[in-house]
N, C-alpha and C positions, 0 to 999 in steps of 0.2 A: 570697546568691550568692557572697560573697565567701570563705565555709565551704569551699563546695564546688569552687571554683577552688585553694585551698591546700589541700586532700585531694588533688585532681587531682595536682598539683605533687608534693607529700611523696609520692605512688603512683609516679611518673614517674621521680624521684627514687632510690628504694628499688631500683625493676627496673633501673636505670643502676650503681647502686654494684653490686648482684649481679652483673650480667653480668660486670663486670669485674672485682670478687672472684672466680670461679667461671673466667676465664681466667688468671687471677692464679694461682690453685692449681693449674689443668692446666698452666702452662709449667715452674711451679717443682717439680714434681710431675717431671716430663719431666727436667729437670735434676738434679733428685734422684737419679732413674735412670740417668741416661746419667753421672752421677760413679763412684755404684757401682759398675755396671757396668766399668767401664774406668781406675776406678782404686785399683790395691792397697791392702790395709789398712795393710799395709807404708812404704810410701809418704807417707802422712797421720803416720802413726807418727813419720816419719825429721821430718816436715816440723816438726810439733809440738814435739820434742824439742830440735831443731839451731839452734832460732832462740831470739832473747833472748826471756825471760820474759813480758813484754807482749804481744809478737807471738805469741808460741807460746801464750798464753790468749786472745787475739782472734783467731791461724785455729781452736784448741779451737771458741769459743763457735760461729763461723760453721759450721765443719762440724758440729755440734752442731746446731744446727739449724735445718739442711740436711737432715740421716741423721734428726733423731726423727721428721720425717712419713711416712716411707717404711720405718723400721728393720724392722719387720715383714715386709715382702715380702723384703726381700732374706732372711733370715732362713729363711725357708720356701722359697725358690729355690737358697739359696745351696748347700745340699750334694749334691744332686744328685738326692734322694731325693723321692717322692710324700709327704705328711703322715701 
């Protein structure tokens, strides 16, 4: 009985971490987009460059990936064009 009570448990478990994975990627998903969207490549450019070394590789790494979940769409939206 005691099998079937920790199956239950690890099953319960499983669908808890997914839910919240699966809204964990829709906000950052969402964020991902609405940076894009709204802010130049220009801009990340200036930011990256102008700051000291450290800093300017740790906003790198974070906008990094941030943009790799998403780089695709924007890519295909971005000029204007049908594929």
């Amino acid at each position: 009985m005691a099998a079937i009570n920790d199956l239950s448990m690890a099953g319960q478990y499983f669908l808890t971490i997914t839910a919240e994975l699966v809204v964990l990627f829709i906000a950052i998903g969402f964020v991902v987009g609405l940076i894009q969207e709204y802010v130049p490549e220009e801009t990340i450019r200036r930011l990256l460059s102008s700051q000291h070394r450290v800093t300017g590789a740790t906003l790198g790494a974070f906008f990094g990936a941030l943009a790799s979940s998403c780089s695709s769409c924007r890519r295909q939206g971005s000029s204007g064009e049908n594929p």
